[in-house]
N, C-alpha and C positions, 0 to 999 in steps of 0.2 A: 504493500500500500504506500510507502513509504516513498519509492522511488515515480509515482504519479501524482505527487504534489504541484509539480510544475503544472500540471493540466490544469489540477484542481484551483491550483492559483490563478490560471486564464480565465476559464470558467468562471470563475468568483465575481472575476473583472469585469467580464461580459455581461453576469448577470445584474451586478449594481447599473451598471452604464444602462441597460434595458429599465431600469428604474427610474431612472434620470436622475438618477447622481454628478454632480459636475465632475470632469473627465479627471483633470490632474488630481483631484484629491483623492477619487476613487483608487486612480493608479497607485498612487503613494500610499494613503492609509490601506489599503488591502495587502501592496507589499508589507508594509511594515507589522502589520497583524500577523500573516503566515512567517515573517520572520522572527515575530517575538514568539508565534507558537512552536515554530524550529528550536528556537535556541532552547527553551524551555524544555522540549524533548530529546533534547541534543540531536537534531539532522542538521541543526544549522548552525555555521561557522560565525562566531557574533561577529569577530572581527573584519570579517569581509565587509560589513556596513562602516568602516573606517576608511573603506576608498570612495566614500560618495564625496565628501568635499572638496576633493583632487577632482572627481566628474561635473560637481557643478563649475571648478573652475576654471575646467576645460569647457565649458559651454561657454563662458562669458569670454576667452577668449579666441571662438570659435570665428575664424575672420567669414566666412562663407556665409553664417549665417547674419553678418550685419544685412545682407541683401532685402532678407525678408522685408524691415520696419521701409526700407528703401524704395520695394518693389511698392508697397502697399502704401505710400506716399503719393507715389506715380500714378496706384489704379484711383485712390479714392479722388485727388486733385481734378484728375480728369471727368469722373463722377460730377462731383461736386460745380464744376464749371459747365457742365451742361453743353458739352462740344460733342458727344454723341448724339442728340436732338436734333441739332443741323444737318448730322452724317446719315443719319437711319431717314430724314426729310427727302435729302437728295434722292438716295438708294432705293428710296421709295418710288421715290417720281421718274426715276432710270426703267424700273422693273416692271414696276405696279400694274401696268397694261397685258402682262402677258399672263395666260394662266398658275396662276402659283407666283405670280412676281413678288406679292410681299412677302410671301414664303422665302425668295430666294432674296429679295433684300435684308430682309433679319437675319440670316446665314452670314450674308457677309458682312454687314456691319457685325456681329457677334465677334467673325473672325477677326477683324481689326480690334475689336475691342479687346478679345481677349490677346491681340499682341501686343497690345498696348498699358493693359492692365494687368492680367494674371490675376484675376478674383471673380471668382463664380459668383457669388453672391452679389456683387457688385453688379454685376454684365444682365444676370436673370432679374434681377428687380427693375435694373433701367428699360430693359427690353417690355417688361412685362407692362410698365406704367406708358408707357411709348408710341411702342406697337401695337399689342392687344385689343386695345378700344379699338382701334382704324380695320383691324385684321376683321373684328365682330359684325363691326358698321358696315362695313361690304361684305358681308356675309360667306364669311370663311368660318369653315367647322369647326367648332370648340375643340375638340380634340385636336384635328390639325396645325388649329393656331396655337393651341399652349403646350402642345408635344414639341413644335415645333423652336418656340422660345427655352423651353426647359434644355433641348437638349443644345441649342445654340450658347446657351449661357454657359454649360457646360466647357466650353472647347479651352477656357481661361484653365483648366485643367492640364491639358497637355499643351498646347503652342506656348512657346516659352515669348516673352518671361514667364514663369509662371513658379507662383508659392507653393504649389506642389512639386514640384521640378526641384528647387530651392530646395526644401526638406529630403525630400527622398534623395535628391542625390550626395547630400552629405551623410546620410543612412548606407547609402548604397557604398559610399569611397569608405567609411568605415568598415562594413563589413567586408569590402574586399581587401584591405590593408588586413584585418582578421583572418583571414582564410589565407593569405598568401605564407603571413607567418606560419601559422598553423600546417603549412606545408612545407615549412624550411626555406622559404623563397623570401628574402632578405632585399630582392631589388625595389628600388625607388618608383616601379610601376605603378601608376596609381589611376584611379577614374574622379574627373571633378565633374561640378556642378554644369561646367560650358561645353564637357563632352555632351551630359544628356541633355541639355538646351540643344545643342546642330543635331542630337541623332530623333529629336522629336518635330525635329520639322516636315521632314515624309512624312510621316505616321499622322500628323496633324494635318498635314494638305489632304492628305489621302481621307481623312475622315470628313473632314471642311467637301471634298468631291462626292461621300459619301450621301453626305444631309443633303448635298443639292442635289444630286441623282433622285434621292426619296421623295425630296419635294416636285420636282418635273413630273416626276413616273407618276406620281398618285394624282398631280391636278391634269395628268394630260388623261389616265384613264374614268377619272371619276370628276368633272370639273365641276359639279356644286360645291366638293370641300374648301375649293382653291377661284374662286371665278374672277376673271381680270377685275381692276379696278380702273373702267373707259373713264372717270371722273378724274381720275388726277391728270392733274398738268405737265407738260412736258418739261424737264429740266435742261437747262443749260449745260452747254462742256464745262466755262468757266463755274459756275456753283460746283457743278459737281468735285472738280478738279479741288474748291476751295476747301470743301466740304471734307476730303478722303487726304487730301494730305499732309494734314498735321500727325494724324494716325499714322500715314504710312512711314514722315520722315523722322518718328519718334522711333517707332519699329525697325526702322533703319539704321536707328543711331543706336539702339539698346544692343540689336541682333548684329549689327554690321562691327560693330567694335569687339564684342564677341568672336565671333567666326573669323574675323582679320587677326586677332592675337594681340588689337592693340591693348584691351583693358581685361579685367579678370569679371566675371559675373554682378560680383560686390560691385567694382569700380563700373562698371555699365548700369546697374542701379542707380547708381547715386547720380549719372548725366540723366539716367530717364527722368528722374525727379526732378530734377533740375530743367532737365526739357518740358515736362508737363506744367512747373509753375512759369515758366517762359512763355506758352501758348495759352495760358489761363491771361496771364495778363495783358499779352497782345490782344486776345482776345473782348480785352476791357471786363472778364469776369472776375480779375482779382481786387480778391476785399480782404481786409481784416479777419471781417467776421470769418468767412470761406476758409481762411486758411486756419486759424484754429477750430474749425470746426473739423478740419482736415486732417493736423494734428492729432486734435481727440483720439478722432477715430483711429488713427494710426497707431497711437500710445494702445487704447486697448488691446484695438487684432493681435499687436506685438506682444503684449502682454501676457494674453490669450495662449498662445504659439509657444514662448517660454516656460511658460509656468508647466504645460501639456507635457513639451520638451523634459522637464527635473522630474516630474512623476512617471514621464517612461521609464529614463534612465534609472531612479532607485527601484522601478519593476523589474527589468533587464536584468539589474543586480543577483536582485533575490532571485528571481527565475534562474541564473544560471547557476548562482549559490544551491540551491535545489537540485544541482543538473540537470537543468532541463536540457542544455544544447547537447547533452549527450543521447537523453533520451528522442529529443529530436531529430539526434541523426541516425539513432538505433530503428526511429520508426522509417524514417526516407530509406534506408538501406532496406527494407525488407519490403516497399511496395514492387509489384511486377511492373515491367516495362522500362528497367531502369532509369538511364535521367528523363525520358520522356513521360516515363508515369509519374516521375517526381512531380515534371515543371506540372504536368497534367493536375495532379492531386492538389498542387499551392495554389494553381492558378484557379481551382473549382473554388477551395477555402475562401480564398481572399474574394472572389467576386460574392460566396454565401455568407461572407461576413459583411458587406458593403450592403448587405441590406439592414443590419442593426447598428452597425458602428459608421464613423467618421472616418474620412481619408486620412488625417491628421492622428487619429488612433492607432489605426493599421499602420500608417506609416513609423509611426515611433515605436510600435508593442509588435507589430510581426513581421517587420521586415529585418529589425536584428534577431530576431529567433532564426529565422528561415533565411534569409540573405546564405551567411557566411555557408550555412552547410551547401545549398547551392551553387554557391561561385565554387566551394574545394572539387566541385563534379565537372569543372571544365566550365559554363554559362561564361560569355560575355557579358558582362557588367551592365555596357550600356544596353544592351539588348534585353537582358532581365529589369534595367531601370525602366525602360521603356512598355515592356508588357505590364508590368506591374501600374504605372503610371495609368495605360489603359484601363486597367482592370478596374482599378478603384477610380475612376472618372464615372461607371455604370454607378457606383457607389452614391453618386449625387441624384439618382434616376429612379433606382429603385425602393418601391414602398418595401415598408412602413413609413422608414425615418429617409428617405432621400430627401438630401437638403434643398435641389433646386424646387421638389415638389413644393417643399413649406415655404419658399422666399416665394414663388410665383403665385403659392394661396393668398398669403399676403395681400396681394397687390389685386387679384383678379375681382371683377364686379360680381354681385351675389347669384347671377342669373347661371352663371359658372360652377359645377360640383366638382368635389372633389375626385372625385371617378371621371369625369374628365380628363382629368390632366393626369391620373393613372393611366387609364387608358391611351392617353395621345402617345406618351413618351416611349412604348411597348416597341413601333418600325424603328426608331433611333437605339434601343440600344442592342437590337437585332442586327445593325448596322457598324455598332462601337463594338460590337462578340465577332461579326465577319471581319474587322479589321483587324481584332485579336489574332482569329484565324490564318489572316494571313500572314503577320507580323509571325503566328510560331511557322511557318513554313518558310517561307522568307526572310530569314533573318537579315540579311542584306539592305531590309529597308528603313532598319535603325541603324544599322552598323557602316553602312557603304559611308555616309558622305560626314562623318568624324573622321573616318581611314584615310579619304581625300584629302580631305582639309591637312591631317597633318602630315600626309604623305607629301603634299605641295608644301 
């Protein structure tokens, strides 16, 4: 019994968190519970809880993750300045005329947004308050329109920048610096945050090709869901052009400085922020008020992220204190199908966890469980960063607790159920499992253009 406490300790987590207990404390006081009942029975080593203060001071001087508070400076500013309304107006009046066109205008303003920002939350509430009404008013199907928003909102997940991207891949360089040791391999190999930023951008275009194929196919065979909108006005090259390229040459300057080698992730953060308070006030929407309201918010999310952050890591602790990573590799070693029934059996987990849990949870509680034993079986880093990234992006989608569902409740007018926008989101992530799909066969389509990049 003794040696399934690691489980029993998941499970505990899981099942407070289904309670709605807040995340970090959960993690922490639960570790700390099965730790003082270890020590108490003697399974557990007290002294091992005398390396968490060296762990938390290893977060604080974790340079990768200054990006986060950086990144989410950038998404909110641009929120908050309301320079997405202009852009989804355009994209509108580009589209709107053709079957499914405001379907494929929220795709792509989503896509820009989410290169621009990297916050789901952020991207599906503006979309929702934005779009939504116009989509209803010309009568687009409920489900259509708010599957549609939900999973657009979504995409801030994988297209970098993105605060997912941020977390996992500093999870992800840890546990392969983990695993390499662990195998006598002493070299300086490492995977950073900027490799899985350039190996997500296939995988993100390819998904972005995805939503708009879904939306073409289904307004071109059923066109009441999707029916033109002959009422809007035709837009101009120059609005349009005006409208799309602050986005694109923010994107340009986060992702181009990245992929050129000239700044590191962090230091691309910190011009995007910089870039977005630059177009807030070109724009004449910079105020006082605006930007500590910006702030605020920033200080929280950051907060949030941290704190989440310190109650992994004393989880992590205890879990391994427990052996669990032995017992975790005792279990991978005996599923059939070798590594492919492994990636198979994680990748099943993590997408059946992503229906009770948060990205942000998984990411910090079971990707150092599972990472390390995986990368020692041969996986490519960024290729596992990348399906993983996928996986839990469905995580924002799927009820009970998917988050985009509840931010775009939120926002939707009362004539809207909730079984609605259950239902809408069902072809999208039909859509986000076939890109997985293809991502495990083709591994080439995370991996090829990091290999480039620094092969050039």
């Amino acid at each position: 019994m003794v040696e399934f406490l690691p489980l029993f300790l998941f499970a505990a987590v899981c099942l407070l968190l289904l309670l709605g207990y807040p995340v970090a404390l959960t993690l922490a006081g639960t570790a700390l519970l099965f730790a003082a009942g270890g020590i108490v029975g003697g399974v557990f080593d007290a002294d091992l809880l005398r390396a968490m203060p060296d762990r938390l001071y290893g977060i604080m001087l974790n340079e990768t993750l200054i990006a986060v508070p950086l990144f989410v400076l950038m998404g909110v500013l641009l929120e908050k300045s309301r320079l997405a309304e202009e852009l989804l107006d355009s994209m509108a009046a580009a589209f709107g005329r053709l079957p499914g066109g405001l379907g494929i205008s929220v795709v792509l303003v989503g896509m820009l947004l989410a290169a621009s920002t990297g916050i789901v939350g952020a991207t599906v509430v503006a979309m929702g308050l934005m779009s939504l009404p116009t989509m209803l008013a010309r009568g687009y199907d409920r489900r259509f329109a708010t599957g549609t928003i939900c999973a657009t909102g979504t995409l801030g997940q994988i297209i970098p920048p993105s605060i997912a991207l941020v977390l996992l891949g500093d999870q992800i360089s840890t546990a392969y610096q983990q695993a390499q040791l662990r195998q006598g391999i002493y070299s300086t190999a490492t995977v950073s945050v900027g490799d899985l930023f350039i190996g997500a951008i296939v995988p993100g275009l390819l998904l972005v090709g995805g939503y708009l194929l879904l939306v073409v196919v289904r307004a071109r065979l059923n066109p009441a869901l999707a029916p033109p909108a002959a009422d809007l006005d035709a837009v101009s090259g120059r609005r349009l052009v005006r409208s799309t390229l602050p986005f694109i040459g923010l994107m340009v300057l986060v992702l181009g400085s990245i992929i050129a080698g000239v700044a590191t992730p962090t230091e691309a953060a910190g011009v995007g922020a910089l870039g977005a308070l630059l177009l807030a006030a070109a724009r004449g929407k910079l105020s006082f008020g605006l930007l500590h309201e910006s702030l605020q918010r920033t200080v929280e999310m950051t907060a949030m992220v941290f704190l989440i952050l310190i109650g992994a890591s004393l989880f992590s602790l205890v879990f391994r204190g427990f052996g669990g990573e032995g017992l975790v590799h005792g279990l991978f070693s005996d599923i059939p199908g070798g590594v492919f029934g492994t990636v198979l059996v994680v990748m099943v987990v993590i997408f059946l966890l992503g229906f009770i849990l948060d990205f942000i949870e998984i990411t910090f509680v079971v990707v150092p469980i599972v990472g390390p034993v995986l990368l020692m079986m041969g996986m490519d880093p960024i290729w596992l960063g990348i399906m993983i990234a996928i996986n839990l992006q469905t995580s924002f989608l799927t009820p009970p607790f998917g988050f985009a569902l509840f931010y775009l409740r939120g926002v939707t007018p009362a004539e809207v159920e909730t079984v609605d926008i259950y239902r809408g989101v069902v072809p999208f992530i039909a859509v986000q499992l076939a890109v997985l799909v293809a991502l495990a066969i083709w591994p080439e389509l995370a991996t090829w253009l990091p290999q480039a990049i620094k092969g050039g």
